[in-house]
N, C-alpha and C positions, 0 to 999 in steps of 0.2 A: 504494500500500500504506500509505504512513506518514499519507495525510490520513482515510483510512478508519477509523484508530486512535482508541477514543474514549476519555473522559479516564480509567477505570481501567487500560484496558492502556498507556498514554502513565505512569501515575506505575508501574505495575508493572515497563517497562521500564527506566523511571529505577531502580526500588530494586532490582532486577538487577546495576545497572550500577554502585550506589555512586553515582547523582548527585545532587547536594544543589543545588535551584534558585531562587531568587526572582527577582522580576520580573513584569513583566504579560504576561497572552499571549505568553509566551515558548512559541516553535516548538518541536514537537515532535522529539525523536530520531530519526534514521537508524539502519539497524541494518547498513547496506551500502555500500559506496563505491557504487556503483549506484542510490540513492536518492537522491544529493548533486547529479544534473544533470547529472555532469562531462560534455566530449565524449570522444567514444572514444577519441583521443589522448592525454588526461591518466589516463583510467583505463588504461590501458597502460601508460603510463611507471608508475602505482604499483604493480602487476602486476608489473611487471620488476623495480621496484625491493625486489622480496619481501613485501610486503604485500597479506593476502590479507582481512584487514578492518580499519576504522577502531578507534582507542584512543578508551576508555569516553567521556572527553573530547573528541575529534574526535565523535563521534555526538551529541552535544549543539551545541558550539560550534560547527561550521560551518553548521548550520541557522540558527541563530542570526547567523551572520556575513553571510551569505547573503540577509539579510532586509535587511541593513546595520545592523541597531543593536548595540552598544556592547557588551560582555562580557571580563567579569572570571573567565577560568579558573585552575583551581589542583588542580593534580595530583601524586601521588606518582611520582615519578619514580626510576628503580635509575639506576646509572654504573658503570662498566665499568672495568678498570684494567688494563692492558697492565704485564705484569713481566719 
């Protein structure tokens, strides 16, 4: 599905997603834990673990990780506070 993606739906799912990219032939987005390779074992464990899709930033960066080159993420993150 994601190498079929050509380059307008590839920046459309970016500006979707909020993702801001440089780089050369930087990999395209996943839009599913299912697109990422895992074996069935690891997509389980994150299935159990209540995750039922990757964060804006997981769909980028692990494509990207994946490839093995180098990447600098930066994400808005909330926090939580137990009272």
């Amino acid at each position: 599905d994601i190498t079929a993606l050509d380059d307008a739906q590839v920046q459309k799912i970016r500006a979707e997603l909020g993702l801001h990219i440089t780089g050369h032939d930087v990999a395209k987005p996943c839009v599913s834990f299912a697109h990422f390779g895992f074996d069935q074992e690891l997509l389980d464990a994150v299935i159990k673990a209540g995750y039922t899709e990757p964060s804006a930033i997981q769909r980028q960066a692990i494509p990207v990780a994946m490839e093995g080159r180098d990447i600098i993420g930066i994400a808005k993150t909330g926090s939580a506070r137990a009272g």
